[in-house]
C-alpha positions in Angstrom: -56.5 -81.7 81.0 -56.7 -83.0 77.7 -54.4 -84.5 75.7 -53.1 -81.4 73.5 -53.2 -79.2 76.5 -50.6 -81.6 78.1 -48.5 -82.0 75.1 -48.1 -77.9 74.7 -47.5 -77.5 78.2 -44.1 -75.1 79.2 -43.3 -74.9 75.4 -42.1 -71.3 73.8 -44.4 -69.6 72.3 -44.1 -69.8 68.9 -43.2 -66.9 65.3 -45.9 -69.2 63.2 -48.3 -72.0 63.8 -48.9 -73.3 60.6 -52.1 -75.6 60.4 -52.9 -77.5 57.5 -56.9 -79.4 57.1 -57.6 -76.8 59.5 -61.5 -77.9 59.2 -63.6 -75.7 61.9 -60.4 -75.6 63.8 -61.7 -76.8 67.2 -57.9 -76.7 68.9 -58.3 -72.9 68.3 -58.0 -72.2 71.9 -55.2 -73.7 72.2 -53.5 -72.4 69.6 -54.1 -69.1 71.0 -52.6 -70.1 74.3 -49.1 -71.3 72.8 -49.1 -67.1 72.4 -48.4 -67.7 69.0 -47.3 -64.4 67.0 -48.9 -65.8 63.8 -51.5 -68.4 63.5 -52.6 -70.0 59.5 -55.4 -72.2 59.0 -55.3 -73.6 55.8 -58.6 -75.2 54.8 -60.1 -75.8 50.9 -63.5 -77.0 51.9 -66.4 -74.3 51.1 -69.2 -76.0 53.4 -66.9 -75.2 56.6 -65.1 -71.6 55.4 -67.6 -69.8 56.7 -68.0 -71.6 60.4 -64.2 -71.5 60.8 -64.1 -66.9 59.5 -66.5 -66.6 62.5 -64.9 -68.3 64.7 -61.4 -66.4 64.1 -62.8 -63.1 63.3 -62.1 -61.6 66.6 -58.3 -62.7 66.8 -56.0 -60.8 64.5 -53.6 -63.1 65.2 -55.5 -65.4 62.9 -55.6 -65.5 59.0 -57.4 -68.0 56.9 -55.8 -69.5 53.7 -58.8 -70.9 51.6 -56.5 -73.5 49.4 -55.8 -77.1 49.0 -52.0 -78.5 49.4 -52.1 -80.5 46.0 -48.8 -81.8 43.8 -49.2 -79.1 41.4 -50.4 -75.4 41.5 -54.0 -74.2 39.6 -57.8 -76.1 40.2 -58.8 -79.5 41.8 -62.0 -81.5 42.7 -62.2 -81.8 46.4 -64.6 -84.5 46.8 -67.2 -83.6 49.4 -68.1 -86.4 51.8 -71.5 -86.7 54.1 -68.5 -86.7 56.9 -67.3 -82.9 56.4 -63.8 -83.3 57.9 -63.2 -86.3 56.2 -63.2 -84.3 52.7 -60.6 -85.4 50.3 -58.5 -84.4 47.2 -57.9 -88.3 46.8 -60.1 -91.2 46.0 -61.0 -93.4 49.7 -60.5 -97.1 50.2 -59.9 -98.6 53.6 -62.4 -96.0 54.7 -65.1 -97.5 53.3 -64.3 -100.4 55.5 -64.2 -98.7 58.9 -67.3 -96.3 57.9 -69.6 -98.0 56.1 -72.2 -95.8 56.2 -69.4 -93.0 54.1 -70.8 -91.8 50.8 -69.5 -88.4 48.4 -72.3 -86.2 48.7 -70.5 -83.3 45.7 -67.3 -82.5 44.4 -65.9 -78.9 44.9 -63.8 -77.3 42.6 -60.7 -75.2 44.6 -57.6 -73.6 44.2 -54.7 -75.7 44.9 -51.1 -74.4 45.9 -47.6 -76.7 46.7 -46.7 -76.5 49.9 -42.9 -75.0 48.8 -45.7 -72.0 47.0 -48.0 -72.0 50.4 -44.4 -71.1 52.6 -43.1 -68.5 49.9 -46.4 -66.9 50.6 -45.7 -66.6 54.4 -42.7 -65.2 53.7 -41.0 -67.6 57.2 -38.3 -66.6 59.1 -35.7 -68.5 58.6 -34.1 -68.1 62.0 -38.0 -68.4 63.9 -39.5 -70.9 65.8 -42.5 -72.7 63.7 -44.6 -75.1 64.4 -47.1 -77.7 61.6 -50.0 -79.1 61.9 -51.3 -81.7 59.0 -54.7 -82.9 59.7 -55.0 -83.6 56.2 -56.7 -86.7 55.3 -54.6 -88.8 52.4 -52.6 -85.9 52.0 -50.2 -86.2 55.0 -47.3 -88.6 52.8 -47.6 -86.0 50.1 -46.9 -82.8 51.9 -44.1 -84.8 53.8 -42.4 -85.5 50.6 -42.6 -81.9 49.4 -41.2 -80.7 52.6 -38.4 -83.3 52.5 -38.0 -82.1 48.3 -38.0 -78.7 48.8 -35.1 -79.1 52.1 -38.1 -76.9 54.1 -39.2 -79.7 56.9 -36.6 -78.6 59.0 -38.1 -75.3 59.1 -40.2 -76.6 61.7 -39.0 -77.1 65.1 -42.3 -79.1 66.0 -44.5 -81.2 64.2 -48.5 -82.1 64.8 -49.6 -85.1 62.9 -53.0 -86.9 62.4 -53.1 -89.7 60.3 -54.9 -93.1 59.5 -53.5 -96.5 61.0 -54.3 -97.5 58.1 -54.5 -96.9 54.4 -57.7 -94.6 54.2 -56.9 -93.2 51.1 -55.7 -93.7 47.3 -51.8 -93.3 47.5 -51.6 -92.1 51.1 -49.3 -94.2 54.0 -50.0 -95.4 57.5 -49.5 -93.1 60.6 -46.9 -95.3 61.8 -45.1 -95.4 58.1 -45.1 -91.8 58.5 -43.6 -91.5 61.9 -40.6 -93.5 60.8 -39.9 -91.0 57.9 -40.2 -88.1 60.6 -37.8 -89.9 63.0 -35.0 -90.5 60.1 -35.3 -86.9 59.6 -34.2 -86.0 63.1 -37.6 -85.7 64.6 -38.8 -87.9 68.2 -41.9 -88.4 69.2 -42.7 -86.2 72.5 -44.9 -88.3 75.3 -47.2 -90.8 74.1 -49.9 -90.1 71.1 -53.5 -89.3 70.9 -54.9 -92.9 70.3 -58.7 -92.4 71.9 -59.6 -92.9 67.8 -57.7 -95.9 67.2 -58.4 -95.2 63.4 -57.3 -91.7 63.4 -54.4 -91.5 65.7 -52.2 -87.9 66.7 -48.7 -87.7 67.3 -46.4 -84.9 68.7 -42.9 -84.8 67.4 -39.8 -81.8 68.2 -37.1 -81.6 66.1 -34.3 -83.0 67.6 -31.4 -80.4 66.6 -28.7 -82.1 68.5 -29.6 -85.2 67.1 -30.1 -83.9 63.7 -26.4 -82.0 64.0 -24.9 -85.1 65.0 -26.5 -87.2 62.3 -25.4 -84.3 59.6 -22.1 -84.7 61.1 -21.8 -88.3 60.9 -23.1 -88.0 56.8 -20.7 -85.7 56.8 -17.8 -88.0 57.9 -19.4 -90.4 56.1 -18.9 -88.7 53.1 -15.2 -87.3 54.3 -14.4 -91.1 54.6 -16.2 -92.2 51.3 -14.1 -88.9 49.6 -11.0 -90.0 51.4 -11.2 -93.4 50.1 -11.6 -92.3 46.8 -8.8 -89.7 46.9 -7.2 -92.8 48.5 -8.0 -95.6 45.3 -7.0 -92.3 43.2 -4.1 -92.1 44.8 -3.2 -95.6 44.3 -5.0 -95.6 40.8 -2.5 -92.5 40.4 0.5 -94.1 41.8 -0.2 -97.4 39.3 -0.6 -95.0 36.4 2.7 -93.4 37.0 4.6 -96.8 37.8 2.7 -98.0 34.3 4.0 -94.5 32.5 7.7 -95.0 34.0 7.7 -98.3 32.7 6.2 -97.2 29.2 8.8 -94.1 29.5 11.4 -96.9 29.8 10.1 -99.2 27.1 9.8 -95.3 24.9 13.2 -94.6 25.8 14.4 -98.1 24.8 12.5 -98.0 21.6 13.7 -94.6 20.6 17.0 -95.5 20.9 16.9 -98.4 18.5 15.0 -96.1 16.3 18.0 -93.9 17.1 20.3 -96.7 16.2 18.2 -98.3 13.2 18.0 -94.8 11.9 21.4 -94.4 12.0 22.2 -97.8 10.1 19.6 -96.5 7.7 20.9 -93.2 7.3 24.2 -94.9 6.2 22.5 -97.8 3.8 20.9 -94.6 2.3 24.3 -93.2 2.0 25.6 -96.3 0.3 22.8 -96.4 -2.0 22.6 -93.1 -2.7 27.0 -93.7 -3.6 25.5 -97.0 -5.9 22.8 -95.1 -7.6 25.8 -92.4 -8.3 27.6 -95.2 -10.1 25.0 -96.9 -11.7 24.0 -93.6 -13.3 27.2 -93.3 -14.9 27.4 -96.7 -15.9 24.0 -96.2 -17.4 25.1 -93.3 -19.2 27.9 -95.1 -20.3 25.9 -97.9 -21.7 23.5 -95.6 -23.5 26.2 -94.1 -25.0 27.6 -97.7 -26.3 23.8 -98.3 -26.8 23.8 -95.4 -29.1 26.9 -96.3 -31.1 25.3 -99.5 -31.5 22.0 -98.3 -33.0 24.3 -96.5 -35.4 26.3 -99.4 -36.4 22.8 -101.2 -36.8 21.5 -98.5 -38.8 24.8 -98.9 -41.1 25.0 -102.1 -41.6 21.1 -102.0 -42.1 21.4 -99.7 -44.9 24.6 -101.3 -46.5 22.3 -104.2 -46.3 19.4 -102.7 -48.0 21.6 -101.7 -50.8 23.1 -104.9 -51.8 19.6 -106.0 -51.5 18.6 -103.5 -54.5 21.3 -104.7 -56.1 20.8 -108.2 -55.8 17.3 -107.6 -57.1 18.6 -105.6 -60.3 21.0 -108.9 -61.0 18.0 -110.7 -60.6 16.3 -108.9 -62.9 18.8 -109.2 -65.5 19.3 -112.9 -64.9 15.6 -113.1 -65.7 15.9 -111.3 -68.4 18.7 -113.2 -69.2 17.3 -116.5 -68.7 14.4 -115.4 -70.9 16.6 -114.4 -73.7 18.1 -118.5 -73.3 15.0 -119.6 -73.3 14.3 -117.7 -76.7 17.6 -119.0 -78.3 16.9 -122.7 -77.0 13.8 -122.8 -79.0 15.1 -121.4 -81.9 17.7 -123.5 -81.8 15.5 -127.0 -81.7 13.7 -125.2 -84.5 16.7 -124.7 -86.6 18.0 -128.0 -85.2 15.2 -130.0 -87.3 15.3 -127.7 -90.6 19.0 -128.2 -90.4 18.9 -129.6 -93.8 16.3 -126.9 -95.2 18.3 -124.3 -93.5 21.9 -124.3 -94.6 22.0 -121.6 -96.2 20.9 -120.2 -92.6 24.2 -121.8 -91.3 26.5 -118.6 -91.1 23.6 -116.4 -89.3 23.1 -119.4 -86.5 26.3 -118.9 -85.8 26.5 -115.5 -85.6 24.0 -115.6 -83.0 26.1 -118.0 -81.5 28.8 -116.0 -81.2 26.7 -113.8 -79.5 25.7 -115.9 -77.1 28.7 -116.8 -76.2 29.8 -113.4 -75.6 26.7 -112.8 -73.8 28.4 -115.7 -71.6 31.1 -114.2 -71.0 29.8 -111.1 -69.8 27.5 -113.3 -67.5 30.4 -115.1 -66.1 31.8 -111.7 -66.0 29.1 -110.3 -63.6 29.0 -113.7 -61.6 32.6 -112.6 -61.0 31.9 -109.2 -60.0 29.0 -110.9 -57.5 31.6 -112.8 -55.7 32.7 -109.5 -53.5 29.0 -108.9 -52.2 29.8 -112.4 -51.2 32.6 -111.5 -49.3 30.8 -108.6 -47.9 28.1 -111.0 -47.0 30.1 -113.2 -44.9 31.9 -109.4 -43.1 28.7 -108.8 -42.3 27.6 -112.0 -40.7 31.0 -111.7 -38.9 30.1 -108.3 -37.5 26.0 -109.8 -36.6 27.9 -112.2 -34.4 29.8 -109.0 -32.7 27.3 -107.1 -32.3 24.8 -110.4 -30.8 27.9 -111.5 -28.6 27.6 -107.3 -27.1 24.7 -107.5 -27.0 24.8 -110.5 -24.7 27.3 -109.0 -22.5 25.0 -106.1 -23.0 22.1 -108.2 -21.3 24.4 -109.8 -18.4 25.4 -106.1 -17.7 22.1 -104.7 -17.7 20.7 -107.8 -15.4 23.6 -107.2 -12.8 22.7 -103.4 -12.7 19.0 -104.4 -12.2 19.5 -106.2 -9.1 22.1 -103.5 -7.6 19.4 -100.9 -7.7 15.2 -101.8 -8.2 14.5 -98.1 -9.1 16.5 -98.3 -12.4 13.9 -101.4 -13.5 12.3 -99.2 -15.5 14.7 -97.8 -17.3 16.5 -101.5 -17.8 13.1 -103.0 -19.7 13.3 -99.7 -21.7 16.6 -101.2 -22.8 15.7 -104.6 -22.7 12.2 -103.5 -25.2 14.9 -101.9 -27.4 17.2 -105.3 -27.4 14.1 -107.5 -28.4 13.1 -105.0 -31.4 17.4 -105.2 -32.5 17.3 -108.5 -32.3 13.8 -108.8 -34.2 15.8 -106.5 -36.7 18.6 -108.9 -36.5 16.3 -111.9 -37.2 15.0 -110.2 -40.1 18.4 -109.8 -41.7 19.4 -112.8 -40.8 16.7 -114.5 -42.7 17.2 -111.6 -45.7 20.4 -113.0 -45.9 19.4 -116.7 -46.2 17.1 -115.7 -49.0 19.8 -114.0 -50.8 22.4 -116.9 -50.1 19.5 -118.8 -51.8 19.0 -116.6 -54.4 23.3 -116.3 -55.1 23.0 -120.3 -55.1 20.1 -120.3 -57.4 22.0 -117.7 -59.8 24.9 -119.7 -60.0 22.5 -122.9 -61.0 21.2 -121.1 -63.8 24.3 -119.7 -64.9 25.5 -123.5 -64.9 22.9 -124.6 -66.7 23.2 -121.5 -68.8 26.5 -123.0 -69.7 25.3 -126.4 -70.5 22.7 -124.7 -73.2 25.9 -123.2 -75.1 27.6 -126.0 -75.0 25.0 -127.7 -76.9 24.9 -124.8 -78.8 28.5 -125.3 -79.8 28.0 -129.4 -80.7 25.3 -129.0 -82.4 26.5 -126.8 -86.1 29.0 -129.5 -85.5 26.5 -132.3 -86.0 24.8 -130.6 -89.3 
């Protein structure tokens, strides 16, 4: 009894035996003895299709897949070795070492399928029994991978393996690497393997289902634990959180009643300003009223100042004229002075003229008389600057008081206070208006003196002749 014969003993027949690198399928016979329902060889090479048809043409049992189990669906280059069943979709390199006399005699171009495409095909049961074979050399890692990928390993209650103890090929893994990823999926090795090629070792795993329940349910209380500490930290993380939102409700609260309370003292400052801005409205009313009444009283006394200005200029003009005229007389007079003796007979006309002069004199002094009431009215005037500058300095403390009471009324205030600078640039103005007529009064009355002193000479001199 061989080695496969023993392994397959008092097993259940199987729904589908599923061998992959089928080759020229020598374990035929025993395949057909499991009383398998449905047996698939799947084998890409095209030198050993046509040995393995006649060998399977009698059993209907038996269908051939001509396709290689590749990453990827569509063509690949099978690369054809001098060793048939060593034929590879991968590149070799520790077979080289352990046959040396290995050399690629072609490459073959065949269809290639995934493994999840190659079971859609077979359309598995789900609730059968199926079995695998991979005698695939350097693919075996691959199609394990798929299988694990695509959650279909498990479909297979038994598992037939052939691999290198070594790495034979590009990318593939040891036999024993490969065994390990088996067990940690819930399958155990049954009896001991096929080692009579110590290069090219065969295994015989089950599918442990216990085992594999038992490790599901400890992943799955696993996880339960792993989710029940988390629902645990959330919980805390949760119970923090609200502790920290009482707390900020608290500090909220807190706030929101001195916002409550600051509101409150606000509400009533805005009350009392509102009362102060009342007032201050008035009072600014008020004052522009008396602002008013004092631009008018400006504007009167300007224009009572303007006309004694005109008539100060008229006088003036008739004191020059006047002053001309004496000027005139003075030089006739030292002219007739020294013909006094040729001019004798002139006597009685000089002092005609003088008698003229003399009532031109009078009528001078006359109108320096009538000047002396714009003096008067000068000096009522300065009287009433000085009012009006003393209110307007009470004015300016008012206005300077009201301007710190209430900031929005600032505005408003330098209007006023613009207004006061341009009345009391006014007020400069006529000040210094007045000192120039003081000075022209002062240099009237120096003329008129001297004006006097010229007809008194006037009056010696005839005298003298």
């Amino acid at each position: 009894m061989n080695w496969l014969q023993e392994q397959l003993r008092n097993t259940s027949p199987p729904d589908l035996l599923l061998h992959l690198g089928a080759g020229t399928c020598q374990e035929l016979d025993h395949w057909l003895k499991t009383g398998a329902r449905r047996i698939v060889l799947v084998e890409p090479n095209p030198e050993l299709l046509p040995g393995l048809r006649d060998r399977t043409e009698n059993h209907d049992a038996v269908e051939i897949v001509a396709v290689a189990i590749s990453g990827q669906a569509g063509r690949g280059a099978l690369r054809l070795f001098n060793f048939a069943l060593l034929s590879s979709m991968r590149e070799p390199t520790g077979l080289y070492e352990i046959l040396p006399g290995l050399r690629q005699i072609g490459r073959a171009m065949v269809e290639t399928v995934t493994v999840e495409q190659l079971l859609d095909d077979l359309d598995l049961n789900p609730e059968g029994d199926h079995w695998l074979v991979i005698d695939t050399p350097g693919e075996e890692a691959a199609i394990i991978q798929q299988l694990e990928t695509s959650e279909r390993l498990h479909q297979f209650s038994r598992i037939i393996l052939t691999a290198g103890a070594e790495e034979l090929y590009q990318g593939a893994e040891t036999a024993r690497a490969l065994i390990e990823r088996l067990q940690s999926a819930g399958y155990k090795p049954v009896g001991r393997p096929n080692d009579r090629d110590g290069d090219w070792p065969c295994y015989h795993l089950a599918l442990n289902r216990l085992a594999l329940e038992y490790r599901q349910a400890v992943e799955s209380l696993e996880q339960a634990e792993a989710a029940a500490r988390t629902e645990a930290d959330r919980a805390q993380a949760l119970a923090t959180d609200c502790e920290q939102l009482r707390h900020k409700l608290a500090e909220a609260e807190q706030a929101r009643a001195q916002a409550e309370e600051k509101h409150k003292a606000q509400l009533v400052q805005t009350r009392q300003l509102e009362s102060a801005l009342t007032e201050q409205k008035s009072t600014n009313e008020k004052l522009g009223i008396e602002l008013h009444e004092r631009k008018k009283d400006l504007a009167r006394f300007t224009q009572a100042h303007d006309e004694a200005q005109q008539k100060l200029t008229e006088a003036q003009q008739k004191d020059a004229q006047r002053c001309e005229r004496i000027n005139q007389l003075e030089a006739a007079l030292a002219e007739k002075t020294k013909q006094a003796e040729e001019l004798q007979t002139t006597l009685q006309s000089h002092q005609q003229e003088l008698a003229t002069a003399k009532d031109q004199r009078a009528k001078l002094t006359e109108q320096v008389e009538a000047l002396k009431p714009f003096e008067t009215q000068q000096k009522q005037t300065q009287q009433k600057l000085e009012q009006v500058t003393q209110s307007r300095d009470n004015l300016q403390k008012q206005l300077q008081k009201h301007s710190e009471e209430a900031h929005k009324l600032k505005i408003r205030v330098s209007q006023l206070e613009e207004e006061n600078e341009d009345y009391q640039e006014r007020h400069k103005l006529l000040e210094e208006e007045l000192i120039k007529a003081e000075a022209q009064i002062e240099l009237i009355k120096q003329l008129f003196l001297s004006g006097d002193d010229a007809l008194d000479f006037d009056d010696n001199e005839p005298e003298k002749g």
